[in-house]
Structure formats: C-alpha cells, structure tokens
N, CA, C, O and CB atoms as a CASP TS submission, in Angstrom:
PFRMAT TS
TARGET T0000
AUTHOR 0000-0000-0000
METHOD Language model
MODEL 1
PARENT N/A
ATOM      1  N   UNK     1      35.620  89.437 105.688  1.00  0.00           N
ATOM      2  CA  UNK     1      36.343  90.525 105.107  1.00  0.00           C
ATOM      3  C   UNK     1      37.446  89.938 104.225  1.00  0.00           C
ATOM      4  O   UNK     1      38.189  89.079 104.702  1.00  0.00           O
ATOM      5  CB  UNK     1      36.916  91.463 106.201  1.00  0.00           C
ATOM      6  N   UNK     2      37.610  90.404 102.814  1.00  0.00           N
ATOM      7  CA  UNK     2      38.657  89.978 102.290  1.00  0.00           C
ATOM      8  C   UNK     2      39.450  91.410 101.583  1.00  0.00           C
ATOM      9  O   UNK     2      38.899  92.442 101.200  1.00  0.00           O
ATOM     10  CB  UNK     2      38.210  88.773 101.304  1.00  0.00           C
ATOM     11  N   UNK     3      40.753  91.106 101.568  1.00  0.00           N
ATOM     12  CA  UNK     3      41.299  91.796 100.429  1.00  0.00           C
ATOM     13  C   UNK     3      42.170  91.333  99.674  1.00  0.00           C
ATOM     14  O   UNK     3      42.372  90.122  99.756  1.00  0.00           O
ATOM     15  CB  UNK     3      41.750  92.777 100.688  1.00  0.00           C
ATOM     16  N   UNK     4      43.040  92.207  98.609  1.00  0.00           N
ATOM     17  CA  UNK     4      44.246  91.618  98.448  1.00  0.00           C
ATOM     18  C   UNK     4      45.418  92.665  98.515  1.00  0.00           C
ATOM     19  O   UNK     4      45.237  93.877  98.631  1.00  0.00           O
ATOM     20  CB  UNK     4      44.223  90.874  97.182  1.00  0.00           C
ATOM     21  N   UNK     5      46.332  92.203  98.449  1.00  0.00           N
ATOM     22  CA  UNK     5      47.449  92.737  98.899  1.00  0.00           C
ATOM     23  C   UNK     5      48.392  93.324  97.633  1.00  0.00           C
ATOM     24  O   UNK     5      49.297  92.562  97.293  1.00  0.00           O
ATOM     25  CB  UNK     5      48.121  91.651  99.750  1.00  0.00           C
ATOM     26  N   UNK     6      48.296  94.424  96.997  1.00  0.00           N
ATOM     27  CA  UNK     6      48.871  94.800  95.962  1.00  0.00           C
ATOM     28  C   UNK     6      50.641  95.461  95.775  1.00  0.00           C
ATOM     29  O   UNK     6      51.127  95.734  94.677  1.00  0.00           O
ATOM     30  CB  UNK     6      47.884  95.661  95.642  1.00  0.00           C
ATOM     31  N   UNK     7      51.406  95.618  97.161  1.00  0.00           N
ATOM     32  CA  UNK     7      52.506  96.291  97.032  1.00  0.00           C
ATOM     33  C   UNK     7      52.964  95.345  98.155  1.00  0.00           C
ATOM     34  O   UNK     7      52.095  94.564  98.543  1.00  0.00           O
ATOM     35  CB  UNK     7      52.514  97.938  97.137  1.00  0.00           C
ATOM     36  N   UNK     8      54.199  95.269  98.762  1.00  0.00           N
ATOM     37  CA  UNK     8      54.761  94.612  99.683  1.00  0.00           C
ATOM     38  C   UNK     8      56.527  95.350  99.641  1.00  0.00           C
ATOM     39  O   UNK     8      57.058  95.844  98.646  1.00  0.00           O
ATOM     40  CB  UNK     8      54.505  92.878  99.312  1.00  0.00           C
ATOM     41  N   UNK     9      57.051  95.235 100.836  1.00  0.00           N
ATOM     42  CA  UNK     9      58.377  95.740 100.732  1.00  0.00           C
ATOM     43  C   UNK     9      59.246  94.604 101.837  1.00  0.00           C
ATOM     44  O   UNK     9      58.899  94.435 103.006  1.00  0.00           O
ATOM     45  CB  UNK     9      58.404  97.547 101.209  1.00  0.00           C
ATOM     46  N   UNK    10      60.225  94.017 101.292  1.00  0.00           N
ATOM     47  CA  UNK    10      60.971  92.794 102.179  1.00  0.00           C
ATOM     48  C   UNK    10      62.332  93.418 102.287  1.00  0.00           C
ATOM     49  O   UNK    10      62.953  93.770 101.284  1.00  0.00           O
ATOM     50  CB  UNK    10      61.060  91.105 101.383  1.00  0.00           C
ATOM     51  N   UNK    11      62.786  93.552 103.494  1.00  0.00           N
ATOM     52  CA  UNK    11      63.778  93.858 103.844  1.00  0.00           C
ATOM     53  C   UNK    11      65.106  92.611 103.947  1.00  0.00           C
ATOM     54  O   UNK    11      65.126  91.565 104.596  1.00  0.00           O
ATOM     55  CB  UNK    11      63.351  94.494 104.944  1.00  0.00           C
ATOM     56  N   UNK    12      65.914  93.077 103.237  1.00  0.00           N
ATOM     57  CA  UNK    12      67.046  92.063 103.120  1.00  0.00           C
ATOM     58  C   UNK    12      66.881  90.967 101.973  1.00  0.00           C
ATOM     59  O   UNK    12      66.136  90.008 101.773  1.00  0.00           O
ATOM     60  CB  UNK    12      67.175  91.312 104.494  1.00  0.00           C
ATOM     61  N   UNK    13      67.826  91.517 101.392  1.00  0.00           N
ATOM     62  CA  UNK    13      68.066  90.608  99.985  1.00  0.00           C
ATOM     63  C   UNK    13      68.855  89.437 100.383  1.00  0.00           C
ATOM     64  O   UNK    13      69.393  88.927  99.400  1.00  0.00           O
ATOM     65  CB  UNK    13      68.948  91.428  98.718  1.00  0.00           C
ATOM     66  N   UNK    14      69.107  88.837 101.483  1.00  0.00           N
ATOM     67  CA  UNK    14      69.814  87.089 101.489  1.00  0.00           C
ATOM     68  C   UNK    14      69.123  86.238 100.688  1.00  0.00           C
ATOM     69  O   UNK    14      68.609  86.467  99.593  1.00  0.00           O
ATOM     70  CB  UNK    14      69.770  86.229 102.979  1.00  0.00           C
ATOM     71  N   UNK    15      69.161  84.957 101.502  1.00  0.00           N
ATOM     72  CA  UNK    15      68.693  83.853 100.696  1.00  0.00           C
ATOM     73  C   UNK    15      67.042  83.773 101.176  1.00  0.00           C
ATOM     74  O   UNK    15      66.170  83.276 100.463  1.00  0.00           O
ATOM     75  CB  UNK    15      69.666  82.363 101.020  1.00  0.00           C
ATOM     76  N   UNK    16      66.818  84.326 102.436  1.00  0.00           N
ATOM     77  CA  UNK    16      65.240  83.997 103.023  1.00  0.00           C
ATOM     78  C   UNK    16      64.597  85.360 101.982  1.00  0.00           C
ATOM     79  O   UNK    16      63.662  85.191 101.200  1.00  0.00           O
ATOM     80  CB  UNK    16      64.958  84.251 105.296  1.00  0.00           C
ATOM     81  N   UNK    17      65.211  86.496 102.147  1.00  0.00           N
ATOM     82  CA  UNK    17      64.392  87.729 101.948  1.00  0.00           C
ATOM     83  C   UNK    17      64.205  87.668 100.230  1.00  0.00           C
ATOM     84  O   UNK    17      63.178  88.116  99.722  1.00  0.00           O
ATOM     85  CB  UNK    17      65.268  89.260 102.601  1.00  0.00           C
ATOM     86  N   UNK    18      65.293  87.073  99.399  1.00  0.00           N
ATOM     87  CA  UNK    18      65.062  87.371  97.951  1.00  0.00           C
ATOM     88  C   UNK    18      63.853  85.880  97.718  1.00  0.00           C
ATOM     89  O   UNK    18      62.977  85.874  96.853  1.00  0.00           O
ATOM     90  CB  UNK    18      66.883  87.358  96.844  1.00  0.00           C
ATOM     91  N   UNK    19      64.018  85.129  98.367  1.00  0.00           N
ATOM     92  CA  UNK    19      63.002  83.647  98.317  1.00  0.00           C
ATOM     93  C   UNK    19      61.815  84.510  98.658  1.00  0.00           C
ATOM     94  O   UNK    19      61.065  84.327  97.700  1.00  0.00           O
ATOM     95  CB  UNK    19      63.336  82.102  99.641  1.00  0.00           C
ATOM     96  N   UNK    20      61.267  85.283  99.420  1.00  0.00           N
ATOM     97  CA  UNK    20      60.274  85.751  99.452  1.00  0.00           C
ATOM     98  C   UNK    20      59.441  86.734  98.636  1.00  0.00           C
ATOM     99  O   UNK    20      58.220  86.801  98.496  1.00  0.00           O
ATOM    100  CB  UNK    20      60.400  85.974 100.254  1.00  0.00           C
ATOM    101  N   UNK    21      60.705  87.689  97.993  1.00  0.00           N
ATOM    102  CA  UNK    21      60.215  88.427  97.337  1.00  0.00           C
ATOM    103  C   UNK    21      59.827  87.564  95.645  1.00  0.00           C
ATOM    104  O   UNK    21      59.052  87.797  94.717  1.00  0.00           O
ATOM    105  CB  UNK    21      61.204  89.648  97.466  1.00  0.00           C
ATOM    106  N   UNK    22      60.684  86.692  95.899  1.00  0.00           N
ATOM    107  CA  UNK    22      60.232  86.024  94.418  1.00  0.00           C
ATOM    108  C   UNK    22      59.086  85.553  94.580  1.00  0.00           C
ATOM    109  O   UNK    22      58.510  85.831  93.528  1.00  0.00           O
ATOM    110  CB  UNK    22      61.064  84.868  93.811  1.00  0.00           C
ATOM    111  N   UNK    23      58.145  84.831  95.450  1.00  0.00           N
ATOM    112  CA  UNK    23      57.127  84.256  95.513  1.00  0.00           C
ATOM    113  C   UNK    23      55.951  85.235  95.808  1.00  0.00           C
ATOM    114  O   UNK    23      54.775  84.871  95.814  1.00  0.00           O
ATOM    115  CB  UNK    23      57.318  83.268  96.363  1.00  0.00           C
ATOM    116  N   UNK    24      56.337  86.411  96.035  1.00  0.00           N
ATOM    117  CA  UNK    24      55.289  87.224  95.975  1.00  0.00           C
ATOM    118  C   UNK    24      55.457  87.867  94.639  1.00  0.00           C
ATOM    119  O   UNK    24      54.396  88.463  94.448  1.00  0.00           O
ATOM    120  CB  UNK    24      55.213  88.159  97.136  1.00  0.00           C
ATOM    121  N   UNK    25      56.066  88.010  93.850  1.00  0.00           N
ATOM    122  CA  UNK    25      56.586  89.020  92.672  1.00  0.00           C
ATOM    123  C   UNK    25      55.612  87.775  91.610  1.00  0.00           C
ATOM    124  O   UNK    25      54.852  88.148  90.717  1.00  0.00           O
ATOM    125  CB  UNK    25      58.887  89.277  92.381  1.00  0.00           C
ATOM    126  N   UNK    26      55.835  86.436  91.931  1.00  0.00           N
ATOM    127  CA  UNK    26      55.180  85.541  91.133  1.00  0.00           C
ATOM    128  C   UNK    26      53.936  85.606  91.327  1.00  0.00           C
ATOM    129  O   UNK    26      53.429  85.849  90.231  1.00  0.00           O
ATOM    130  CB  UNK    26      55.553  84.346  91.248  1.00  0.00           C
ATOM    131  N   UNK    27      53.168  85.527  92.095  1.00  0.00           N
ATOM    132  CA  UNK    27      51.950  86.088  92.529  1.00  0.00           C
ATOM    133  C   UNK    27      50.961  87.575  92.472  1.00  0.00           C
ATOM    134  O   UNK    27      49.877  88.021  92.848  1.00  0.00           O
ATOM    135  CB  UNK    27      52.188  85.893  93.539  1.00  0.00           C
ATOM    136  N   UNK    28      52.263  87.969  91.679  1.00  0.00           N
ATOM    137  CA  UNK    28      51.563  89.244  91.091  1.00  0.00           C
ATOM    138  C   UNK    28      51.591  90.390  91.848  1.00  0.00           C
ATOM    139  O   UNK    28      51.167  91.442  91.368  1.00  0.00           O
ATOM    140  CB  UNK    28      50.195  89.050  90.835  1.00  0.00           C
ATOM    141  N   UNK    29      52.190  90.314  93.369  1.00  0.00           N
ATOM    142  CA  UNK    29      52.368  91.531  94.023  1.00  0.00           C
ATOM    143  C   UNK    29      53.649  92.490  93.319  1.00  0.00           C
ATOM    144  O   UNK    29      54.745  92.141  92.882  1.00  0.00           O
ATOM    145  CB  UNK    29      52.642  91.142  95.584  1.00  0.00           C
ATOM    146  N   UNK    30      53.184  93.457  93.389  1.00  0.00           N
ATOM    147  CA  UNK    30      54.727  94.113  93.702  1.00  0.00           C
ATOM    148  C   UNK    30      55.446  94.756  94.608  1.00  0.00           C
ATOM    149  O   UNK    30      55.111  95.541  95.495  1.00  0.00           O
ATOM    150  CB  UNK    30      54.986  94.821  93.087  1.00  0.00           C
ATOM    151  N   UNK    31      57.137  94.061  94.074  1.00  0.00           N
ATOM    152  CA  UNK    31      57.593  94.177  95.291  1.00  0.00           C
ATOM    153  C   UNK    31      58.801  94.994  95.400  1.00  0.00           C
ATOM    154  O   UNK    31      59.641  95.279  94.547  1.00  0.00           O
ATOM    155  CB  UNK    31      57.772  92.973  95.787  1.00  0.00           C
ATOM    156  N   UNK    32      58.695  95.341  96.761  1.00  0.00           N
ATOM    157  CA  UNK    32      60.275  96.201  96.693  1.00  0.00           C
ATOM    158  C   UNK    32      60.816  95.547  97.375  1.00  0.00           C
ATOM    159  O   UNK    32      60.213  94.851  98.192  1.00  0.00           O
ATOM    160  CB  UNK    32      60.564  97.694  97.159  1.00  0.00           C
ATOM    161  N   UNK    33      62.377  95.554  97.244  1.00  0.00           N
ATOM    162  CA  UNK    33      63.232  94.435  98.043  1.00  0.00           C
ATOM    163  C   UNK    33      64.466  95.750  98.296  1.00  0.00           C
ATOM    164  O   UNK    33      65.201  96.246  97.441  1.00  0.00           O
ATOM    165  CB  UNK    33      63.826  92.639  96.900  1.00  0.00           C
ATOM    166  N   UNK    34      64.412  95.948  99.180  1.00  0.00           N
ATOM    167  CA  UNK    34      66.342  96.747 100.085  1.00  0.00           C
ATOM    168  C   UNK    34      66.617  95.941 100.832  1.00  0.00           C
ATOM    169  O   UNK    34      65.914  95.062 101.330  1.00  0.00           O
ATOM    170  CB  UNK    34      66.516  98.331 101.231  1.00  0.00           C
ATOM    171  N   UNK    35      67.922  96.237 101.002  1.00  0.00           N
ATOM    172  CA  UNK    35      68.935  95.644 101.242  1.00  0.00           C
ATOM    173  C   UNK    35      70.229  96.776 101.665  1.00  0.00           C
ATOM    174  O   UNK    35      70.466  97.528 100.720  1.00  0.00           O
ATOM    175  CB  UNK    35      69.115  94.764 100.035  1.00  0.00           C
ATOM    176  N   UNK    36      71.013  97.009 102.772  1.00  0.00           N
ATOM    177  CA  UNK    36      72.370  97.793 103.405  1.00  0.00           C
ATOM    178  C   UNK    36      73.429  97.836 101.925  1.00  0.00           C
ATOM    179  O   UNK    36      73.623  96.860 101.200  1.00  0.00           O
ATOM    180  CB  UNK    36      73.262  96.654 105.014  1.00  0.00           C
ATOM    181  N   UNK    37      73.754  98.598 101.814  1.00  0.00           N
ATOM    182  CA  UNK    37      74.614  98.982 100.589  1.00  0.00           C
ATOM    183  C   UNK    37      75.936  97.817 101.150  1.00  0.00           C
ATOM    184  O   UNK    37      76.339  97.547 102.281  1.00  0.00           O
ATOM    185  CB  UNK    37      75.093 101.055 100.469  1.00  0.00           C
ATOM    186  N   UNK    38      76.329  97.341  99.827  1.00  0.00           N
ATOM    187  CA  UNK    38      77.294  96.128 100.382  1.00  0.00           C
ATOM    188  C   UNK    38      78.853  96.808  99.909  1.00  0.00           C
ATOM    189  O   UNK    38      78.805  97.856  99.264  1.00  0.00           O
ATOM    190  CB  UNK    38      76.885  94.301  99.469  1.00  0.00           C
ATOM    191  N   UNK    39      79.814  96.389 100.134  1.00  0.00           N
ATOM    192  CA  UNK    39      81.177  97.288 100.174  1.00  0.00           C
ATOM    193  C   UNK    39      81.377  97.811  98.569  1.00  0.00           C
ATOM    194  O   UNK    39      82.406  98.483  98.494  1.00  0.00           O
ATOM    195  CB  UNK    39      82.695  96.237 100.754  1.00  0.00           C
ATOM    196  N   UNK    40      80.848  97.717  97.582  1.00  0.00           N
ATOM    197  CA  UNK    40      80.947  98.208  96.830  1.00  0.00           C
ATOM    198  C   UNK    40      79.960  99.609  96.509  1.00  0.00           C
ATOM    199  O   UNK    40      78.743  99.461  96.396  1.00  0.00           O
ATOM    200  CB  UNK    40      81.016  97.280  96.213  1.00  0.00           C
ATOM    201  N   UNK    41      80.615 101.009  96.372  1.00  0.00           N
ATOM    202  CA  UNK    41      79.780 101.847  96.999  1.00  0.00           C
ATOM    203  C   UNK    41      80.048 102.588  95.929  1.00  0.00           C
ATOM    204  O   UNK    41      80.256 103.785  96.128  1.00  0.00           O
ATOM    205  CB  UNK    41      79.955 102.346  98.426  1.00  0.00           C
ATOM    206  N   UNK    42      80.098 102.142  94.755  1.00  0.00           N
ATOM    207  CA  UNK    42      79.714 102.618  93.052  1.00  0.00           C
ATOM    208  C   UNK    42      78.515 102.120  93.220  1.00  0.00           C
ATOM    209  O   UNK    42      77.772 103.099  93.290  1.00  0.00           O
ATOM    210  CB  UNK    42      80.592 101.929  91.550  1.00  0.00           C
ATOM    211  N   UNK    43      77.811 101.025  93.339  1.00  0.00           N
ATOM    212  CA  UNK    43      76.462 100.454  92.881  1.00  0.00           C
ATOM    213  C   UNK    43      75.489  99.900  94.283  1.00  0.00           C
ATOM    214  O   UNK    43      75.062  98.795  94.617  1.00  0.00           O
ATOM    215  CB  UNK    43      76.836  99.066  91.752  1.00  0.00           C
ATOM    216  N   UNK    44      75.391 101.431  94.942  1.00  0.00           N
ATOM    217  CA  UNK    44      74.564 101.081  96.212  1.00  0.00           C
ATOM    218  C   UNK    44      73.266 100.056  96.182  1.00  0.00           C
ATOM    219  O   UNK    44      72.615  99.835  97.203  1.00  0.00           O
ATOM    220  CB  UNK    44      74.030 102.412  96.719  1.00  0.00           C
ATOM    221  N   UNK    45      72.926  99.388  94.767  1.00  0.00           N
ATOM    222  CA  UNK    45      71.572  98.298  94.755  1.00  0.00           C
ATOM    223  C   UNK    45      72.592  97.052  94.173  1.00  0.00           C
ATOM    224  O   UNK    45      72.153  96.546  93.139  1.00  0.00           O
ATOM    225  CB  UNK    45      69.890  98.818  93.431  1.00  0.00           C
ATOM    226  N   UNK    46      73.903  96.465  94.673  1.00  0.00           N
ATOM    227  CA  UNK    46      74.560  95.737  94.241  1.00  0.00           C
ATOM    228  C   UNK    46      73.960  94.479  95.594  1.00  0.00           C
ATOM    229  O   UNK    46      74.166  93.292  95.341  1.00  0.00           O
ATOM    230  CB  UNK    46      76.148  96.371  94.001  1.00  0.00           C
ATOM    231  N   UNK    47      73.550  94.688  96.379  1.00  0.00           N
ATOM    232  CA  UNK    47      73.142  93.104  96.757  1.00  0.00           C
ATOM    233  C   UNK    47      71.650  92.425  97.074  1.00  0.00           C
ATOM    234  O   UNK    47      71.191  91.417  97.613  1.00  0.00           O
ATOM    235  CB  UNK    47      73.860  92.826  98.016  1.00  0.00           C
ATOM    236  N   UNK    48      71.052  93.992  96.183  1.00  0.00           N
ATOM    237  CA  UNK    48      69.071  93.360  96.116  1.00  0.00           C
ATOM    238  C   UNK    48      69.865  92.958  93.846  1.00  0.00           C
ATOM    239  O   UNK    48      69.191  92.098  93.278  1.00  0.00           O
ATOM    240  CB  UNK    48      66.696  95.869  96.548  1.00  0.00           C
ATOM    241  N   UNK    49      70.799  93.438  93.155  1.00  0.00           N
ATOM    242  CA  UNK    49      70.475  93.119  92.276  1.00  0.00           C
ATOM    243  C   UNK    49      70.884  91.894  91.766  1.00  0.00           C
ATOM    244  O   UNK    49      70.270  91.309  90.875  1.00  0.00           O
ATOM    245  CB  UNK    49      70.603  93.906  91.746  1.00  0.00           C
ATOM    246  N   UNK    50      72.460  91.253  92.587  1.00  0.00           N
ATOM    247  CA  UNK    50      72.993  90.084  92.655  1.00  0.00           C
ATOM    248  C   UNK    50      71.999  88.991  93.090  1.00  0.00           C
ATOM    249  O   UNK    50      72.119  87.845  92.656  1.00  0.00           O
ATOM    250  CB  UNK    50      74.085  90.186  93.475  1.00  0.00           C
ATOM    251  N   UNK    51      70.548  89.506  94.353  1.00  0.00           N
ATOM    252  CA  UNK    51      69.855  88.223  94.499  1.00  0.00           C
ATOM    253  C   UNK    51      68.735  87.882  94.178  1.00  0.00           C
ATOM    254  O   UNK    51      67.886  87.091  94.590  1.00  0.00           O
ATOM    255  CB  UNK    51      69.799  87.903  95.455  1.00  0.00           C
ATOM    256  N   UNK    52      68.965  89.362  92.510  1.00  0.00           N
ATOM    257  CA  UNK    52      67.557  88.939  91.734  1.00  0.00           C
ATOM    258  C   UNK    52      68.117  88.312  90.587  1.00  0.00           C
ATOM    259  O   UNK    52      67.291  87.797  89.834  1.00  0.00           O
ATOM    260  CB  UNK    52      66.455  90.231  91.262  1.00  0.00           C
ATOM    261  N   UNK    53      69.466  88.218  90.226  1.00  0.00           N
ATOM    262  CA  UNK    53      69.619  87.756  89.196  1.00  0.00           C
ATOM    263  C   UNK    53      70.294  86.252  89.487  1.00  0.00           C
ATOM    264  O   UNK    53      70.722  85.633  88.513  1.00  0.00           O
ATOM    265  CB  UNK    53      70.322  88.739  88.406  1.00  0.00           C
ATOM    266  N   UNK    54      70.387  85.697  90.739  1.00  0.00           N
ATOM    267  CA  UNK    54      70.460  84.558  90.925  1.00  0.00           C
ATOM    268  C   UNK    54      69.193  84.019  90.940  1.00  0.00           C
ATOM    269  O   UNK    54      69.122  82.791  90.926  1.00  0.00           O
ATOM    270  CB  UNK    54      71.140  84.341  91.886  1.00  0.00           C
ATOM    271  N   UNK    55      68.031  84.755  90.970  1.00  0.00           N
ATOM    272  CA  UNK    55      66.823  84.411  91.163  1.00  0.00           C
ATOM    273  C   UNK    55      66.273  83.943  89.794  1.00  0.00           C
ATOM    274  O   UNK    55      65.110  83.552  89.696  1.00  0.00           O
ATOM    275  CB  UNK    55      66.106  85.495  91.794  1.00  0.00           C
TER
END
C-alpha cells in the first residue's frame, strides 16, 4: 500500500516545530504551522511568522 501525504499541520512554531515544517513545505507538502498567540496581541500569527522568516 502506498500513498502520499498532501497537507500536514505542526503544532508549535519553536526551533523543532518550524525545522519540521520547513522540510515538509520543501517536499512539497503543505503545511500549516500554529503556534499560542505570543504577548503581542495586535498580531496573533506573530510567532509561526517570526519562525518562518528566520527560516
């Protein structure tokens, strides 16, 4: 049996969770990455977007 895996969702944007989502995002999945709203609560996607753009 084979398939492939077309969507994926990784919880927690740190250093393990954004490393993962990059290596699947490179691989052609797509991915969703959340992450707990971090103390700045103007820009509730401020710490999945800080550890895509270190990415």
């Amino acid at each position: 049996m084979s398939f492939r895996i077309k969507k994926a969702t990784v919880l927690g944007s740190g250093i393990m969770g954004s490393g993962i989502a990059c290596h699947l995002a490179n691989i052609g999945v797509q991915v969703h990455l959340l992450d707990l709203p971090g103390k700045d609560e103007k820009n509730r996607n401020a710490p999945a977007a800080e550890a895509l753009a270190k990415a």
